[in-house]
mmCIF file as gemmi writes it, N, C-alpha and C atoms, coordinates in Angstrom:
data_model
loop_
_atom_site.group_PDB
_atom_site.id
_atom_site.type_symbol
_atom_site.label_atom_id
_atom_site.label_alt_id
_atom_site.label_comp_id
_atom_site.label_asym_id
_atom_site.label_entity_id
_atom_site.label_seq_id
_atom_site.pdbx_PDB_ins_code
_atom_site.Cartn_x
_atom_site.Cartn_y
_atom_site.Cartn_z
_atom_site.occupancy
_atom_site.B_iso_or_equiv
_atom_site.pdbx_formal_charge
_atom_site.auth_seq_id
_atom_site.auth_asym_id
_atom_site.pdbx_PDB_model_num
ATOM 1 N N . UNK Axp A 1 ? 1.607 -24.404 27.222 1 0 ? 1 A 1
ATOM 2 C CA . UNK Axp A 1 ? 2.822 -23.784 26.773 1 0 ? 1 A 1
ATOM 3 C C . UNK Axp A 1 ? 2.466 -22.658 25.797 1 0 ? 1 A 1
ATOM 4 N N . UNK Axp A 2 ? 3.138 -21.42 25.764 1 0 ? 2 A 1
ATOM 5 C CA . UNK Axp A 2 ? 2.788 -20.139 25.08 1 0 ? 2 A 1
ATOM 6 C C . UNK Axp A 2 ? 3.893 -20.568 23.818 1 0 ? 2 A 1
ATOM 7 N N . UNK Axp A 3 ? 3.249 -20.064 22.683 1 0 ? 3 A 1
ATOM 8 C CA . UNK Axp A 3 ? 4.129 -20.398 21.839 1 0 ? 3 A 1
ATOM 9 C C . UNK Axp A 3 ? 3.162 -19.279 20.674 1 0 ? 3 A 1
ATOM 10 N N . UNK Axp A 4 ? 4.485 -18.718 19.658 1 0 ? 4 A 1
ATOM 11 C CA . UNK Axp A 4 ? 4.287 -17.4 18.508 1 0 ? 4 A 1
ATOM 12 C C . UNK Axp A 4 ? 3.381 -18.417 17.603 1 0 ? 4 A 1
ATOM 13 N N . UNK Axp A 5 ? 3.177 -17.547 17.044 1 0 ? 5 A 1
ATOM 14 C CA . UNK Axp A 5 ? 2.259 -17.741 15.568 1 0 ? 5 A 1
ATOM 15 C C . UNK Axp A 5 ? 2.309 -16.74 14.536 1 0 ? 5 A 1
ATOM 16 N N . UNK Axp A 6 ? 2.185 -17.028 13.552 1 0 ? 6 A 1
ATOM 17 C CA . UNK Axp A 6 ? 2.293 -15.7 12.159 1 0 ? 6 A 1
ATOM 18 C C . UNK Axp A 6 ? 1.026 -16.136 11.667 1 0 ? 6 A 1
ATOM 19 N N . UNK Axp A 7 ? 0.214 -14.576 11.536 1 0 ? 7 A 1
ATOM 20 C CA . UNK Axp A 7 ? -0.622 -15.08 10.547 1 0 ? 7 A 1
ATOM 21 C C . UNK Axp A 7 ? -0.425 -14.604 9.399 1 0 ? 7 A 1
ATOM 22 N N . UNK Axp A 8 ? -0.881 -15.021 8.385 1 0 ? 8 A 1
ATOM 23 C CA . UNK Axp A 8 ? -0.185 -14.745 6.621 1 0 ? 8 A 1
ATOM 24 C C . UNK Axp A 8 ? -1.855 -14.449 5.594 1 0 ? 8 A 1
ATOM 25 N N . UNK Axp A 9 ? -1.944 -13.451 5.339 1 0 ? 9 A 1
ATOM 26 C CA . UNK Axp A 9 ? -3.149 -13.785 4.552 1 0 ? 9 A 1
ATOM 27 C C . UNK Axp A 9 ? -2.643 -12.949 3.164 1 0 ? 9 A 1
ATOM 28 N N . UNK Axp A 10 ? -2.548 -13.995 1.902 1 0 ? 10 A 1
ATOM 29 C CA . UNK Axp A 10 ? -2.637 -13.007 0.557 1 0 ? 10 A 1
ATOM 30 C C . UNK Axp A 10 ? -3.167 -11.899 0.395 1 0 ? 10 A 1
ATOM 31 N N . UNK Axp A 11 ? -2.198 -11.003 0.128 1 0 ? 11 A 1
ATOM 32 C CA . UNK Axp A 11 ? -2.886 -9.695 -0.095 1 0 ? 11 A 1
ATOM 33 C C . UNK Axp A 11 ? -2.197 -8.995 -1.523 1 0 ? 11 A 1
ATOM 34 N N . UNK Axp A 12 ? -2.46 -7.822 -2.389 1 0 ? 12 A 1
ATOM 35 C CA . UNK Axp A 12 ? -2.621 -6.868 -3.777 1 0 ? 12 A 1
ATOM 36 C C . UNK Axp A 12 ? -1.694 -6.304 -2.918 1 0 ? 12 A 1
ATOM 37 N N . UNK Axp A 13 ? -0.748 -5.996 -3.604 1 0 ? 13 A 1
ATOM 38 C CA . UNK Axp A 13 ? -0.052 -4.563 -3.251 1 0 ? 13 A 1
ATOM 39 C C . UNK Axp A 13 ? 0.507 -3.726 -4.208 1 0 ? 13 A 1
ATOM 40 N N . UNK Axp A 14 ? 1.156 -2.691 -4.093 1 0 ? 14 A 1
ATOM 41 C CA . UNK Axp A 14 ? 1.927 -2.558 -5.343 1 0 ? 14 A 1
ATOM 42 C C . UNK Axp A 14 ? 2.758 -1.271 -4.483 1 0 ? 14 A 1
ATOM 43 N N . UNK Axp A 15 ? 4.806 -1.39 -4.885 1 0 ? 15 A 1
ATOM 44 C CA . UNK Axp A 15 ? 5.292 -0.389 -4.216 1 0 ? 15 A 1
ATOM 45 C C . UNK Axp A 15 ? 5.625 1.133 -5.025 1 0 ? 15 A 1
ATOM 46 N N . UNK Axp A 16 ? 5.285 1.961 -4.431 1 0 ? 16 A 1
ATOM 47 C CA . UNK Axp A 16 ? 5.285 3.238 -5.573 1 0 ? 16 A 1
ATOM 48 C C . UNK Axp A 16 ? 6.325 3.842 -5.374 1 0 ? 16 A 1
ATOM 49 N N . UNK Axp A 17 ? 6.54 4.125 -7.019 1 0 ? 17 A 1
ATOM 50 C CA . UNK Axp A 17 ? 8.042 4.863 -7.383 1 0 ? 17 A 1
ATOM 51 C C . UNK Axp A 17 ? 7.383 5.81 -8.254 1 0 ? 17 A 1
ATOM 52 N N . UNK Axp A 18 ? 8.711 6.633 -8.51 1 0 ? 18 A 1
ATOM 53 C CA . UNK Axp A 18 ? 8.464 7.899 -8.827 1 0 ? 18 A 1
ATOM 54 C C . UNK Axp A 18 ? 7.997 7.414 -10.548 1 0 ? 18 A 1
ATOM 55 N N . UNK Axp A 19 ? 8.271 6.391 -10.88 1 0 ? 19 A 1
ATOM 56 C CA . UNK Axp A 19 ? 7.631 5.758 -12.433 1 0 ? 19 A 1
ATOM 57 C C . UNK Axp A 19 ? 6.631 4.871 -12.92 1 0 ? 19 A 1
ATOM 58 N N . UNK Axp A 20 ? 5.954 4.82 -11.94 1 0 ? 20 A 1
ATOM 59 C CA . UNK Axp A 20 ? 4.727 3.643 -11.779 1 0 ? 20 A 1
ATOM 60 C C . UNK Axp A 20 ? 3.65 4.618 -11.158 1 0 ? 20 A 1
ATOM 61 N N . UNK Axp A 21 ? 3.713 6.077 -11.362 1 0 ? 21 A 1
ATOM 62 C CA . UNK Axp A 21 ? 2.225 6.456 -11.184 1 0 ? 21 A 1
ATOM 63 C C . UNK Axp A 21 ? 0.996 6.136 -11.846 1 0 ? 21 A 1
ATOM 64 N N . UNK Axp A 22 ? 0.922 5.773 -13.028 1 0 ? 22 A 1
ATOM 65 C CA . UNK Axp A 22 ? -0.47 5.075 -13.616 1 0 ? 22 A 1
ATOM 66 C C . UNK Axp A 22 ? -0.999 3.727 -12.989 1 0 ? 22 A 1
ATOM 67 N N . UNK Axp A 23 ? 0.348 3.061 -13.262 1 0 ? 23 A 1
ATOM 68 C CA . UNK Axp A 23 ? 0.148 1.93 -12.592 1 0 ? 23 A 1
ATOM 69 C C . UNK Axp A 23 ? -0.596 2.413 -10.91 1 0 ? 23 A 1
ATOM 70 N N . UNK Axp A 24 ? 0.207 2.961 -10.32 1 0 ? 24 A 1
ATOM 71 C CA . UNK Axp A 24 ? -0.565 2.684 -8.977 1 0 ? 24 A 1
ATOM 72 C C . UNK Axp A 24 ? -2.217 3.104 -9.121 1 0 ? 24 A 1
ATOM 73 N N . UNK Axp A 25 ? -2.587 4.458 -9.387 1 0 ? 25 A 1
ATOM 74 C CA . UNK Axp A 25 ? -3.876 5.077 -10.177 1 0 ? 25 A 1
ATOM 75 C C . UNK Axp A 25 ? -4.546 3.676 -10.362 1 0 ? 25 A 1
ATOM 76 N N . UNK Axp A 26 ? -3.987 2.529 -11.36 1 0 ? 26 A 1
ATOM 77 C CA . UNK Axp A 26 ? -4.816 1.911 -12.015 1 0 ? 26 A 1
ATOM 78 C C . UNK Axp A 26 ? -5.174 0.855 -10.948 1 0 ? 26 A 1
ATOM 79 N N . UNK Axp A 27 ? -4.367 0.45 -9.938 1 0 ? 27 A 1
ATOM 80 C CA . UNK Axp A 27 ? -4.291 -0.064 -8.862 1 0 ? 27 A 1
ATOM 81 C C . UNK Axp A 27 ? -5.115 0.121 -7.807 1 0 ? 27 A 1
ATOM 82 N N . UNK Axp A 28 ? -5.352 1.15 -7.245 1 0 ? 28 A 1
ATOM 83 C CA . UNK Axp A 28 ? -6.209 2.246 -6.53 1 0 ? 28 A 1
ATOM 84 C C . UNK Axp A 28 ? -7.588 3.075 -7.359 1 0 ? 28 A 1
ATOM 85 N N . UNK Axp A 29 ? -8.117 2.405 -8.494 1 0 ? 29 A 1
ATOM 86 C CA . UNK Axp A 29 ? -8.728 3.017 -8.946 1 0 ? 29 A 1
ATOM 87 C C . UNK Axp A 29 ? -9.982 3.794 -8.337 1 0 ? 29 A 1
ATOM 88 N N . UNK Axp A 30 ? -10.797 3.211 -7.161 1 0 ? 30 A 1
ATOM 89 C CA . UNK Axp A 30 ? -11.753 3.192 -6.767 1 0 ? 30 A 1
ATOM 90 C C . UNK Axp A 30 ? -11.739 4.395 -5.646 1 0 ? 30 A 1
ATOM 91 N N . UNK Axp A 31 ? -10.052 4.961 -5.59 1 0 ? 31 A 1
ATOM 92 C CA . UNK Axp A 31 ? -9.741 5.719 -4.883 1 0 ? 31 A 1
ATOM 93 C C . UNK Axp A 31 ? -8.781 7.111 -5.516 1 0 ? 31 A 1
ATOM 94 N N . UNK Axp A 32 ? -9.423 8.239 -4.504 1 0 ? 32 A 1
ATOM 95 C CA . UNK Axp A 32 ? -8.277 9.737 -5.168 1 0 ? 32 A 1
ATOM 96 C C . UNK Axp A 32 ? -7.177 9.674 -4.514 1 0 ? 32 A 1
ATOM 97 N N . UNK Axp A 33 ? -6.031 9.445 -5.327 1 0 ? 33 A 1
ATOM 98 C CA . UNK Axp A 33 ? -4.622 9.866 -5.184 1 0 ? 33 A 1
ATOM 99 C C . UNK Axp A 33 ? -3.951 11.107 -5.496 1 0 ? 33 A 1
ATOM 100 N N . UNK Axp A 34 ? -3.626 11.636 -4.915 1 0 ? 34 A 1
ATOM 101 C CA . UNK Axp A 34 ? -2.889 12.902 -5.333 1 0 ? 34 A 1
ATOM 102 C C . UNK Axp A 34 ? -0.975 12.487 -4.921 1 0 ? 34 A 1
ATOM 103 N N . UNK Axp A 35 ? -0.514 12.662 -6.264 1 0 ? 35 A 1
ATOM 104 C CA . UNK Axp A 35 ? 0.906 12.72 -6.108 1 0 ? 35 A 1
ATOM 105 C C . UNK Axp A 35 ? 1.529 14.148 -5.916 1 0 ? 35 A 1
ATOM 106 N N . UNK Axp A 36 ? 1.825 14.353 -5.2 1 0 ? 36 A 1
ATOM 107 C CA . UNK Axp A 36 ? 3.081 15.89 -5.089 1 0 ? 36 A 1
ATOM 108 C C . UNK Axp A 36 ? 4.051 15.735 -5.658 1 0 ? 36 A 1
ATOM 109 N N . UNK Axp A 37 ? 4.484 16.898 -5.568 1 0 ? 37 A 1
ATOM 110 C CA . UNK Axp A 37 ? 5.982 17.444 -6.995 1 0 ? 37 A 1
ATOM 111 C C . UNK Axp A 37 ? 6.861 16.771 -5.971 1 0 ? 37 A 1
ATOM 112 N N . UNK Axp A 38 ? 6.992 16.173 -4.759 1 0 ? 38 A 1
ATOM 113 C CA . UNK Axp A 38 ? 8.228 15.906 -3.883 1 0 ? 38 A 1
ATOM 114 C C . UNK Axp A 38 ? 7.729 14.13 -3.936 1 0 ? 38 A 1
ATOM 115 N N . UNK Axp A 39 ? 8.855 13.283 -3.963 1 0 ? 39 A 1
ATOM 116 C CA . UNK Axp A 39 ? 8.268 12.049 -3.363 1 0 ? 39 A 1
ATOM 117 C C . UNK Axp A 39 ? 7.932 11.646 -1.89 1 0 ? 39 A 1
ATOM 118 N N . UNK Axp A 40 ? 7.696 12.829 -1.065 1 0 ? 40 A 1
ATOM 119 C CA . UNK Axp A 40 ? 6.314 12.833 0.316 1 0 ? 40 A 1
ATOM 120 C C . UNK Axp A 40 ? 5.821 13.492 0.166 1 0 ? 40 A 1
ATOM 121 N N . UNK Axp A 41 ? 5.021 13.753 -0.753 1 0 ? 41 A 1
ATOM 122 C CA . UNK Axp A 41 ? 3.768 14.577 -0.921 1 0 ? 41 A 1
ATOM 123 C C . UNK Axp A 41 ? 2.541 13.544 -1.024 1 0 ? 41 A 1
ATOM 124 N N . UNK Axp A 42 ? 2.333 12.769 -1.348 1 0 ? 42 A 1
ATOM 125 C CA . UNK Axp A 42 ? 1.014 11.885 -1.771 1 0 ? 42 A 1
ATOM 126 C C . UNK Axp A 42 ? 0.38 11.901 -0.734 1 0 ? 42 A 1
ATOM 127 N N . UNK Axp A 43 ? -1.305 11.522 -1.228 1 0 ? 43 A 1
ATOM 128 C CA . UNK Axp A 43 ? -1.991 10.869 -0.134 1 0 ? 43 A 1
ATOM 129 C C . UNK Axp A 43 ? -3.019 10.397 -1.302 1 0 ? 43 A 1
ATOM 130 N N . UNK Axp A 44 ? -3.638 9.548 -0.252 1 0 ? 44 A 1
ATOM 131 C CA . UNK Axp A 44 ? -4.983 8.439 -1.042 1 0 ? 44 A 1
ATOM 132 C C . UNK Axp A 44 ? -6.252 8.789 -0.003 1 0 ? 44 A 1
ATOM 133 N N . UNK Axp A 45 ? -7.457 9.13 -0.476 1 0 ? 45 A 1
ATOM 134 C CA . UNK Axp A 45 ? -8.461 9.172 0.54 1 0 ? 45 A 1
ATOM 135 C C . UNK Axp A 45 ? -8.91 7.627 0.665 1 0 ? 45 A 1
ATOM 136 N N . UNK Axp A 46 ? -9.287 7.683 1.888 1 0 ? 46 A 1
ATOM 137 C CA . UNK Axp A 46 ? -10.111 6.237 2.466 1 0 ? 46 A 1
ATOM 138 C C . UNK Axp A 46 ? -11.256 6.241 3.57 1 0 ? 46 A 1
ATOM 139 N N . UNK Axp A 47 ? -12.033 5.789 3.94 1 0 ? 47 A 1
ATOM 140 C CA . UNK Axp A 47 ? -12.616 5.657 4.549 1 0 ? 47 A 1
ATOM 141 C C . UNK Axp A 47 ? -12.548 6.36 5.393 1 0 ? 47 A 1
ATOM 142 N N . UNK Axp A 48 ? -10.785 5.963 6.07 1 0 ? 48 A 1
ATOM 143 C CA . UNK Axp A 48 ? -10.915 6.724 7.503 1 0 ? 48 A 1
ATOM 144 C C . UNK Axp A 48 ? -9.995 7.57 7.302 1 0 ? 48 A 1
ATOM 145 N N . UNK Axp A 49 ? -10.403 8.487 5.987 1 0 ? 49 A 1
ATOM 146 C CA . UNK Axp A 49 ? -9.743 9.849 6.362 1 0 ? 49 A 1
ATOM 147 C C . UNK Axp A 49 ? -8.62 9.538 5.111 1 0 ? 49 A 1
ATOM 148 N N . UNK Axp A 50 ? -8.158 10.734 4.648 1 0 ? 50 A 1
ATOM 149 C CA . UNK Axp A 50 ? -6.936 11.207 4.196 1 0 ? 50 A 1
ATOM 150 C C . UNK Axp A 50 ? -5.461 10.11 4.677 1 0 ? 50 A 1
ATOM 151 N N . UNK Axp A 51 ? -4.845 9.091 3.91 1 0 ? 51 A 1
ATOM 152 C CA . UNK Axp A 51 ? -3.658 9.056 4.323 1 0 ? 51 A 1
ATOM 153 C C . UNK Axp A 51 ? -2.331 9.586 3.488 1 0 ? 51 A 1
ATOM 154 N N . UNK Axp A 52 ? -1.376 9.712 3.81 1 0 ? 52 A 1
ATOM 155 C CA . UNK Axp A 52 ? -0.005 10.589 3.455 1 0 ? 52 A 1
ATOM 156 C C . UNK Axp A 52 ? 0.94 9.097 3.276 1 0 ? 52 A 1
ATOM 157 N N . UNK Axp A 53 ? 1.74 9.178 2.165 1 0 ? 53 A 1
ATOM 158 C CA . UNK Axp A 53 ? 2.658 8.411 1.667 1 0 ? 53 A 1
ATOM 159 C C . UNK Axp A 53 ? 3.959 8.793 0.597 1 0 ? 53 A 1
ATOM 160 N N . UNK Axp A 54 ? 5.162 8.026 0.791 1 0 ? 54 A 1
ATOM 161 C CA . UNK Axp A 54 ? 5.868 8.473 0.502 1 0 ? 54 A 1
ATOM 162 C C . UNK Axp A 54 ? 6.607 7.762 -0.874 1 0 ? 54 A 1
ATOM 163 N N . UNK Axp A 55 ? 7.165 7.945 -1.67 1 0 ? 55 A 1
ATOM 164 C CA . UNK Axp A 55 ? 7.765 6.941 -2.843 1 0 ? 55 A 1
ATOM 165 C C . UNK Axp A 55 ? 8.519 5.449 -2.123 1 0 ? 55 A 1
ATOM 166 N N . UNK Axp A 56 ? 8.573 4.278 -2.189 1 0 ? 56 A 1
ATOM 167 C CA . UNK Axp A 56 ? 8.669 3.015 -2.148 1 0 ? 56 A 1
ATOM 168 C C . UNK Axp A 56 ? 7.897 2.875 -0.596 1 0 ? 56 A 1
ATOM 169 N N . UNK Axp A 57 ? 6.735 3.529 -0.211 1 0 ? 57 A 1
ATOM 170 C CA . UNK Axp A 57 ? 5.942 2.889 0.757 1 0 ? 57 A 1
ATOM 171 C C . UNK Axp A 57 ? 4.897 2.124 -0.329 1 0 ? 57 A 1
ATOM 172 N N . UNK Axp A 58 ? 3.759 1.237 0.121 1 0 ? 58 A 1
ATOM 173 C CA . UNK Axp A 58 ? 3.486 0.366 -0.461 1 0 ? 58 A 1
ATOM 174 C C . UNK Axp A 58 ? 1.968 0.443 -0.139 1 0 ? 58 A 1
ATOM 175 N N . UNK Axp A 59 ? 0.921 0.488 -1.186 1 0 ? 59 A 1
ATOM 176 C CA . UNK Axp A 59 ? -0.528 0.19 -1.222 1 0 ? 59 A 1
ATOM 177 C C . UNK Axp A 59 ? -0.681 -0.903 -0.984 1 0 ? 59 A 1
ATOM 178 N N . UNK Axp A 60 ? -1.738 -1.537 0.165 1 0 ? 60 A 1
ATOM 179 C CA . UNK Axp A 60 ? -2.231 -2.576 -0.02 1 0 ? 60 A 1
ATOM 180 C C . UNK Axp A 60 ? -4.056 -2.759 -0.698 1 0 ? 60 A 1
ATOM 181 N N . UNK Axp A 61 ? -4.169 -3.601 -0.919 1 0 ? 61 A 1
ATOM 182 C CA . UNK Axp A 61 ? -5.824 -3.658 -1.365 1 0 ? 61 A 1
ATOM 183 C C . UNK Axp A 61 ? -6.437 -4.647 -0.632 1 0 ? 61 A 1
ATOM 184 N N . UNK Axp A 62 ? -7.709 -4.17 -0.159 1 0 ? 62 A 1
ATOM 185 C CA . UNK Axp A 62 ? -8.372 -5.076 1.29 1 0 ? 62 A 1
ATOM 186 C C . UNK Axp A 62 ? -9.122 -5.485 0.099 1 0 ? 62 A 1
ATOM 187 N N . UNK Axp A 63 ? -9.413 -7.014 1.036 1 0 ? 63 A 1
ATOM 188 C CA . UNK Axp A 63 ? -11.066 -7.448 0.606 1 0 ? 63 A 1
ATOM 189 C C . UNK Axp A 63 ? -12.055 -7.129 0.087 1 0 ? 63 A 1
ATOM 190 N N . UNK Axp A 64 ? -12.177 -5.227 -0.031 1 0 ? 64 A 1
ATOM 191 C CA . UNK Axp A 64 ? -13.266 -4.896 -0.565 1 0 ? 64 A 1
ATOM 192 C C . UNK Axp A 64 ? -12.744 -3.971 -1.619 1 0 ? 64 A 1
ATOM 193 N N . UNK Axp A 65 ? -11.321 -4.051 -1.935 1 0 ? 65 A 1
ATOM 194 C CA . UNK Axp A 65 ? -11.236 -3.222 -3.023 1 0 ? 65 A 1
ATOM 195 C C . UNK Axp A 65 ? -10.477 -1.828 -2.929 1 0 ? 65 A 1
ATOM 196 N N . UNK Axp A 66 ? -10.786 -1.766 -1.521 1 0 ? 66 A 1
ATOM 197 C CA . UNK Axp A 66 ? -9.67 -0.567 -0.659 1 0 ? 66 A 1
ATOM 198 C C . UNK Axp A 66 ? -8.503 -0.379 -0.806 1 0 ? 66 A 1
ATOM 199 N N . UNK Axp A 67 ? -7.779 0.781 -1.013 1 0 ? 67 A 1
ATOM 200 C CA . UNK Axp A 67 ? -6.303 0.377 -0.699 1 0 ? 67 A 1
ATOM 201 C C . UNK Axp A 67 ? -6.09 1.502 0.294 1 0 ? 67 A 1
ATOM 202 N N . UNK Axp A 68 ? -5.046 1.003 0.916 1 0 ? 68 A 1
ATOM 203 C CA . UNK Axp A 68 ? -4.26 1.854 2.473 1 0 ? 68 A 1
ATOM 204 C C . UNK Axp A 68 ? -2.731 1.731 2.435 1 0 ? 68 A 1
ATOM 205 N N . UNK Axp A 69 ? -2.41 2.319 3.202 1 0 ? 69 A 1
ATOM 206 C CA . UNK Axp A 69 ? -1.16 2.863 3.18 1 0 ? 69 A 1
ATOM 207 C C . UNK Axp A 69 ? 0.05 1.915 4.284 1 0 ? 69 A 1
ATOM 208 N N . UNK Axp A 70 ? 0.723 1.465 3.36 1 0 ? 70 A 1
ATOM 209 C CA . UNK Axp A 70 ? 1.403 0.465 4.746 1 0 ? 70 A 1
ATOM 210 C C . UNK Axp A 70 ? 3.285 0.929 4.528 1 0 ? 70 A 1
ATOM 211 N N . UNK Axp A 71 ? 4.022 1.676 5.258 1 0 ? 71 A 1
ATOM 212 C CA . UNK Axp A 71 ? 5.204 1.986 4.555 1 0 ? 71 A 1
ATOM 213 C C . UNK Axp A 71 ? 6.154 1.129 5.001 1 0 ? 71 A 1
ATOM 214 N N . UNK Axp A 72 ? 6.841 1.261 3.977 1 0 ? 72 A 1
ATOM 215 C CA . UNK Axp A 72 ? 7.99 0.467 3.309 1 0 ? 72 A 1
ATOM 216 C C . UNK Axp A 72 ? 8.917 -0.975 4.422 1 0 ? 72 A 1
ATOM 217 N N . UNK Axp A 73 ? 9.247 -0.052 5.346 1 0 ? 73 A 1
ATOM 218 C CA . UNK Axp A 73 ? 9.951 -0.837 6.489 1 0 ? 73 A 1
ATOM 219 C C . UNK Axp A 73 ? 9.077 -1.617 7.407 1 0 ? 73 A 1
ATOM 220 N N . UNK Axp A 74 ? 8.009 -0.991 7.483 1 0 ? 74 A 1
ATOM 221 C CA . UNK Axp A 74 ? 6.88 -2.294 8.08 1 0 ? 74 A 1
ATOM 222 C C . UNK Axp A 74 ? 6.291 -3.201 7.106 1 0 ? 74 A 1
ATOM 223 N N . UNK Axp A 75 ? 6.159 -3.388 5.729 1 0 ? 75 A 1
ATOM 224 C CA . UNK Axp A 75 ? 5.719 -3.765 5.222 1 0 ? 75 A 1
ATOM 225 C C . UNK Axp A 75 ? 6.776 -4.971 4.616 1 0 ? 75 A 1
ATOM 226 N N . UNK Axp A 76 ? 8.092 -4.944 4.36 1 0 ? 76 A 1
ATOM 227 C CA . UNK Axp A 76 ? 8.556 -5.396 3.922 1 0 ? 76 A 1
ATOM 228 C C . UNK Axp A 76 ? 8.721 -6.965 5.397 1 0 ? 76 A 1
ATOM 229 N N . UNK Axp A 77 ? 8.829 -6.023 6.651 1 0 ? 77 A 1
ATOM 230 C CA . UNK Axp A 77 ? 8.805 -7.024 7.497 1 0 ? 77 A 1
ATOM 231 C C . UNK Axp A 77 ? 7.671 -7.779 8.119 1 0 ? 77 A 1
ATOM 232 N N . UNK Axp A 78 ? 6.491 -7.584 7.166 1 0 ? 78 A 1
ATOM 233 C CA . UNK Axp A 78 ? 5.296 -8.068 7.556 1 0 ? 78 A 1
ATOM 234 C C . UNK Axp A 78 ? 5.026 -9.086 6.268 1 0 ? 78 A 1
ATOM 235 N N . UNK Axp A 79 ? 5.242 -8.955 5.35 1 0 ? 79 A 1
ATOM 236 C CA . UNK Axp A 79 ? 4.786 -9.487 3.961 1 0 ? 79 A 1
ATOM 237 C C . UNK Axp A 79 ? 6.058 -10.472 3.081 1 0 ? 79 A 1
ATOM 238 N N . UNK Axp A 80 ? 5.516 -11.425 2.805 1 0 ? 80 A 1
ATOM 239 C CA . UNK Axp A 80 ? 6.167 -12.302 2.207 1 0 ? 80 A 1
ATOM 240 C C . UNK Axp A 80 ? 5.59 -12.58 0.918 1 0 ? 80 A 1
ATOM 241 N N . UNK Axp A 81 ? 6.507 -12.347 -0.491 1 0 ? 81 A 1
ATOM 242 C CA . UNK Axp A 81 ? 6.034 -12.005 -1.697 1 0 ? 81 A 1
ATOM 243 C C . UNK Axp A 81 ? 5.769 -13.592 -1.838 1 0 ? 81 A 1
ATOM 244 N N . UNK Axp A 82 ? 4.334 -13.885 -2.346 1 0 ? 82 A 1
ATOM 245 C CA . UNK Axp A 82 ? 4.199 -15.045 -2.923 1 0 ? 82 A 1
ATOM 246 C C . UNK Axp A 82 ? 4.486 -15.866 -4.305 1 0 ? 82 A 1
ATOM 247 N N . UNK Axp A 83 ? 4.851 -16.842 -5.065 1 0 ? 83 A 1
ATOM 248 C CA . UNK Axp A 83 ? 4.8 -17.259 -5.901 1 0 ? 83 A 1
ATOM 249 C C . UNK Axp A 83 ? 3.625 -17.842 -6.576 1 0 ? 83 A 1
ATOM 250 N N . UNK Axp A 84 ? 2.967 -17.767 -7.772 1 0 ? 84 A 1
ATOM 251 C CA . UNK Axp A 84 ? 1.666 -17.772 -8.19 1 0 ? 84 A 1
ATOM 252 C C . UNK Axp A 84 ? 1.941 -19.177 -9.184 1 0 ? 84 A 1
C-alpha cells in the first residue's frame, strides 16, 4: 500500500524585515549580504552562486553553517516552528 510521509528535520531560520537587518547579518555571518534601498533588492552569496531575496522571505542555516534562501510562501508551508 502507497502511503505519504513528511519528513521534518530541525532547522535555524530567521524571517527578514525591513528591522532585523543586524540580526539577520549576525545570523548569516559566514556569509555577504547585501540589502537594497527596496525590500527586493537583497541577495546572500553561497556556494551555488548569488541568491536574490525579498523582505519576510526567510534564511535557513544548513548543517554546515550555510544559509539559503527559502521564500516566504514555501517556507511557511514546509516548516513547522518548534517549541524548545
Amino acid at each position: 500500500m502507497i502511503k505519504k510521509y513528511i519528513k521534518t528535520t530541525p532547522v535555524e531560520a530567521i524571517q527578514v524585515t525591513n528591522d532585523n537587518r543586524e540580526e539577520v547579518r549576525k545570523f548569516a555571518f559566514l556569509q555577504r549580504i547585501v540589502f537594497g534601498n527596496e525590500t527586493i533588492m537583497h541577495s546572500i552569496d553561497t556556494l551555488e552562486g548569488k541568491m536574490h531575496f525579498s523582505d519576510g522571505d526567510y534564511l535557513i542555516k544548513n548543517q554546515t553553517g550555510e544559509c539559503y534562501v527559502c521564500r516566504k510562501d514555501i517556507f511557511e508551508k514546509t516548516y513547522k516552528e518548534v517549541d524548545e
